[in-house]
C-alpha positions as CSV (number, residue, x, y, z in Angstrom):
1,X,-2.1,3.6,-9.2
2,X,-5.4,2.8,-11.3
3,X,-8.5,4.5,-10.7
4,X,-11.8,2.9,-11.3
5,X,-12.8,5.2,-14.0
6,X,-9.9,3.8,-15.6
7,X,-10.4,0.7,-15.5
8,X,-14.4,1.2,-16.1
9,X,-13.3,3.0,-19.2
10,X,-10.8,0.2,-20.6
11,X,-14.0,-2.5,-20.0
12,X,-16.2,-0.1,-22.1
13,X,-13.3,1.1,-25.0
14,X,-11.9,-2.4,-25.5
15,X,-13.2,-4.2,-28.6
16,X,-12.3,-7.7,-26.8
17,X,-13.8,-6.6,-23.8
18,X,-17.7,-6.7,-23.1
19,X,-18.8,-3.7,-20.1
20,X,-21.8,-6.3,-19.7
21,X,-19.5,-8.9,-18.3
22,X,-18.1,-6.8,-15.5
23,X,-19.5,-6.1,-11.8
24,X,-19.0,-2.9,-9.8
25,X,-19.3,-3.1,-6.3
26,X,-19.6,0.4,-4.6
27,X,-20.6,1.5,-1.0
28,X,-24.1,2.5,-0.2
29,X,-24.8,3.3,3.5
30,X,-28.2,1.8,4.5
31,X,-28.1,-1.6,2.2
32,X,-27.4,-4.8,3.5
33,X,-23.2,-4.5,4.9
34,X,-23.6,-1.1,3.3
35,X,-22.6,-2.5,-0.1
36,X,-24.5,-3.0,-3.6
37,X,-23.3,-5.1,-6.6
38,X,-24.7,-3.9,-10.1
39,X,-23.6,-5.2,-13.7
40,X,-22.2,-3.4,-16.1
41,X,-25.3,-3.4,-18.8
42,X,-26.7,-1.2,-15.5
43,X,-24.3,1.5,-15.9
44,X,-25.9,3.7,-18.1
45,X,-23.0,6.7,-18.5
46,X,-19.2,7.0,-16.7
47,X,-19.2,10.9,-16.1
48,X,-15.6,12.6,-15.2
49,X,-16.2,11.4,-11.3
50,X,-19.5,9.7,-11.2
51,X,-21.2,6.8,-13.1
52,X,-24.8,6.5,-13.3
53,X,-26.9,3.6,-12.8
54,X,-30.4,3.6,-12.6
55,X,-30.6,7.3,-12.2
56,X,-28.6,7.3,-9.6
57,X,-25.4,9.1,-9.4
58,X,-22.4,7.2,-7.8
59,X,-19.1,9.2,-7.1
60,X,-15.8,6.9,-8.3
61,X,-14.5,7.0,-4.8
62,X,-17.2,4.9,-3.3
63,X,-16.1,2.2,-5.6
64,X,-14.6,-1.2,-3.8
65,X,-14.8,-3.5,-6.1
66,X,-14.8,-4.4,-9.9
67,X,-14.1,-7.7,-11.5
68,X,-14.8,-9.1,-14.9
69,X,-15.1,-12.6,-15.4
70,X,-14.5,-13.5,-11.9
71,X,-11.1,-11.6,-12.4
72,X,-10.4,-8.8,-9.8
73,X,-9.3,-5.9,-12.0
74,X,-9.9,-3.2,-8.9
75,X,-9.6,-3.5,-5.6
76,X,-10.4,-0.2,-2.7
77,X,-7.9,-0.8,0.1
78,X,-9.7,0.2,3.3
């Protein structure tokens, strides 16, 4: 099974890779079908189980979604 700090951490370590490129979909009760997209040039740290954007702290399992270069590399089956 692959976690999305995992993956968030192979778009950031990867020389061919660019953590700029990617989009992170996470849930966020109170926005618009209680989802928000941000880029990757948002994400400003990946903690242990959080990543920051912002200044806001997001927990790893409120992640549904992350895809780089319109390629789905993570996927939250609810």
């Amino acid at each position: 099974m692959v976690f999305p700090r995992q993956v968030l951490n192979t778009i950031k370590w990867r020389e061919d890779m660019d953590i700029a490129l990617c989009k992170v979909t996470y849930l966020h009760r109170g926005a618009e079908d209680d989802r928000i997209e941000v880029s990757g040039d948002e994400i400003v740290e990946l903690g242990r189980s959080f990543f920051k954007v912002r200044g806001s702290m997001i927990p790893y399992h409120r992640v549904l979604l992350i895809s780089y270069g319109g390629e789905i590399l993570y996927r939250e089956l609810r």
